[in-house]
N, C-alpha and C positions, 0 to 999 in steps of 0.2 A: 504494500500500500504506500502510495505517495506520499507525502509531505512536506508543504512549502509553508514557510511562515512569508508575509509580506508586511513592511513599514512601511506606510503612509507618512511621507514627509514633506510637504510643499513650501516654498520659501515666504510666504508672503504673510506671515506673523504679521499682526499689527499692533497689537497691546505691548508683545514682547519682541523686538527686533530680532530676528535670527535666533528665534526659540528652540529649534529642534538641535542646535548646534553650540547653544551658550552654554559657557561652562556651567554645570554643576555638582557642587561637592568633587571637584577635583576631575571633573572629564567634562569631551560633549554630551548635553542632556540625551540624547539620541543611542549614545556608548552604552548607555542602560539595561535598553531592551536588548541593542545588538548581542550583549554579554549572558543576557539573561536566557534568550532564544539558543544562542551556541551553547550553554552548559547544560539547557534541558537537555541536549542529546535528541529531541524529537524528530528534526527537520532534515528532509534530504537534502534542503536547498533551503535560503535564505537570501530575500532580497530587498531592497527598498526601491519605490515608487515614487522619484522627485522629480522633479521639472527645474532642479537646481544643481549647479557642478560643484558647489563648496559643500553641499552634503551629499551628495556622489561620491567627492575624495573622501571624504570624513568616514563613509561605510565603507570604503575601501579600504582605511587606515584600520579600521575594528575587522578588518577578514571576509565581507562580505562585496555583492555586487549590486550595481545601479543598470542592471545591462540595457534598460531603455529609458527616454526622456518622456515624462509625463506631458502628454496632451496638455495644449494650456486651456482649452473648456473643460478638464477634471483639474484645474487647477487655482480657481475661483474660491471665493467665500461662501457659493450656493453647492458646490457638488459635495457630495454625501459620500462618508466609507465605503458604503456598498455598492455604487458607482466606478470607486477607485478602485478597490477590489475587484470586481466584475471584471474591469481591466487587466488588471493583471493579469487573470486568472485566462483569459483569452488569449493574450500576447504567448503565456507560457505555453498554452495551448496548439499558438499557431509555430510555435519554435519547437518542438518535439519533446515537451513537459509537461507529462497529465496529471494536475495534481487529483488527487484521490480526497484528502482533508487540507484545507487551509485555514491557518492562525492567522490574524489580524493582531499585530501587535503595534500600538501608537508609540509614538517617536518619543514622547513625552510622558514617560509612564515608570519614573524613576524607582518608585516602590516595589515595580514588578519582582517575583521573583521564579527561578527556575522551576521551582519545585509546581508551583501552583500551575505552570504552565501544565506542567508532567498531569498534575491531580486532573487537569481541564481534559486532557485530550482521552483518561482513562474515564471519565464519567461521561465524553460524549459518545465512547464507543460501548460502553456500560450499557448507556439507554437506548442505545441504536436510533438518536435524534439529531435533528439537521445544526442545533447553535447550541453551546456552551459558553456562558464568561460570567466573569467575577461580579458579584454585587455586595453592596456593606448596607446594614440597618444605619435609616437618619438617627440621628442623636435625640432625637426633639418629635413626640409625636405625632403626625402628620395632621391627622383628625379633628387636631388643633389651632392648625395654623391661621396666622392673623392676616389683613390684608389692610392697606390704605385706603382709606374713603376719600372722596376729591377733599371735601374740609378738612384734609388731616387727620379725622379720628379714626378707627380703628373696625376692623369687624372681624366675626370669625368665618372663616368659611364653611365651617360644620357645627354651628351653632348648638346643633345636640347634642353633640359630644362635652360640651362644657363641666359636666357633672360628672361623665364616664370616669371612673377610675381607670390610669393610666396601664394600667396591667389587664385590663380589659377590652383595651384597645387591638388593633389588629396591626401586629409589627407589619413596618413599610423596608423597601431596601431600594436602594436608588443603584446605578450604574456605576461600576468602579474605573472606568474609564482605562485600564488594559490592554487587554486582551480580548480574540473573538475566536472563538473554535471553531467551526463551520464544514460540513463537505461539499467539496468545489460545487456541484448543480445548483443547490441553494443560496452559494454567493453570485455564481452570474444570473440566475434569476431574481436577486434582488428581492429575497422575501424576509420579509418583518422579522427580526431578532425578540423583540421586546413586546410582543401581541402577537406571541406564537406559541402555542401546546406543544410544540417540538422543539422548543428551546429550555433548555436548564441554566438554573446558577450556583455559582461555584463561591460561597459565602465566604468571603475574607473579614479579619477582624478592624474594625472600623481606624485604627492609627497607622493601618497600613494603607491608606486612600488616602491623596488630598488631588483637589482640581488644580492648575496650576495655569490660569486666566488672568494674572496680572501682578505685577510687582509684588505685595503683599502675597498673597497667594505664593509666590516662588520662595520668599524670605522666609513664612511658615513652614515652607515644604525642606528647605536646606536644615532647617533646626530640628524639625524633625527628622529628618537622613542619618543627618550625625547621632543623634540620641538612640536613634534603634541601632545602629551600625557601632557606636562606641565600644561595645564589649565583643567585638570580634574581629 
């Protein structure tokens, strides 16, 4: 059975200049996953997907290949993973590479770790289902949550949960932002991850997640890097 991991890495960052490539705790942010993916051991092939040459050389310099330039309409702020994927996934296709299962691993997904990749691809072949990837429980329960009124004040958006005792409530898990396990027909098909009965998750413990959308966001994510990473 085949196996390609693919990164999705386009140049055109706009909150974070050159996000997929700025240093992080001591590498390219991008060197993460590259490390993470080559020590699972899972992949026959590992490639990244950019429409840029300074993170072309950059995966070159971590052991892997850029062998084509990303379309610049998959290269927009509108195109979607699963878009860029599909791509991929056909290019290999048209070059004598049939993948069988493909990972989707984001370029910016510093937490990632080997293992979890490993755990991802035994539970997608476990349930014999088309998507597997990481989710973490929100902090704060959802049921709750507040919203702006135009005057400023406040409202719930589930009003009747107000009383519910929070262990009553029904845990929520939001998207860990990772990884994506997938068999190739269901990524170039382009079918729903997240509003899918053939997708599973693969529950990570919530201080191993941060989104990494802007300055603040990247300065939490380094402090937390070091703190889990210090004792080893």
């Amino acid at each position: 059975m085949n196996r390609v991991a693919i990164i999705p890495a386009r140049a055109g960052s706009k909150r974070i200049k050159q996000k997929n490539i700025k240093f992080f705790c001591g590498k390219e942010m991008i060197a993460w996953s590259i490390e993470a993916a080559i020590k699972s051991g899972c992949f026959d092939r590992i490639i990244v997907s950019t429409d840029d040459e300074k993170i072309a050389k950059v995966a070159n310099k971590y052991g892997i290949e850029a062998p084509f330039v990303r379309p610049a309409e998959l290269s927009d702020d509108f195109s979607t993973t699963s878009e860029v994927i599909a791509h991929s996934i056909k290019w290999l296709n048209d070059n004598e590479v049939k993948p069988d299962l493909v990972c989707c691993i984001y370029a910016t997904a510093p937490f990632i770790q080997s293992t979890d990749i490993v755990k991802g691809l035994d539970l997608l072949i476990k349930k014999h289902c088309e998507f597997v990837f990481p989710v973490t429980s929100f902090p704060f329960p959802i049921q709750r949550a507040i919203k702006l009124k135009e005057d400023g004040s406040v409202k719930m958006f589930q009003p009747e949960n107000y009383l519910v005792r929070s262990q009553d409530l029904t845990p929520a898990f939001h998207d860990a932002g990772q990884f994506y396990w997938g068999d190739a027909e269901s990524w170039v098909q382009q079918k729903s991850i997240f509003s899918n009965s053939r997708a599973f998750p693969l529950i990570l413990p919530s201080y191993r997640v941060q989104d990494i959308d802007n300055i603040e966001d990247w300065e939490r994510a380094e402090i937390m890097h070091k703190t889990i990473n210090s004792g080893k």
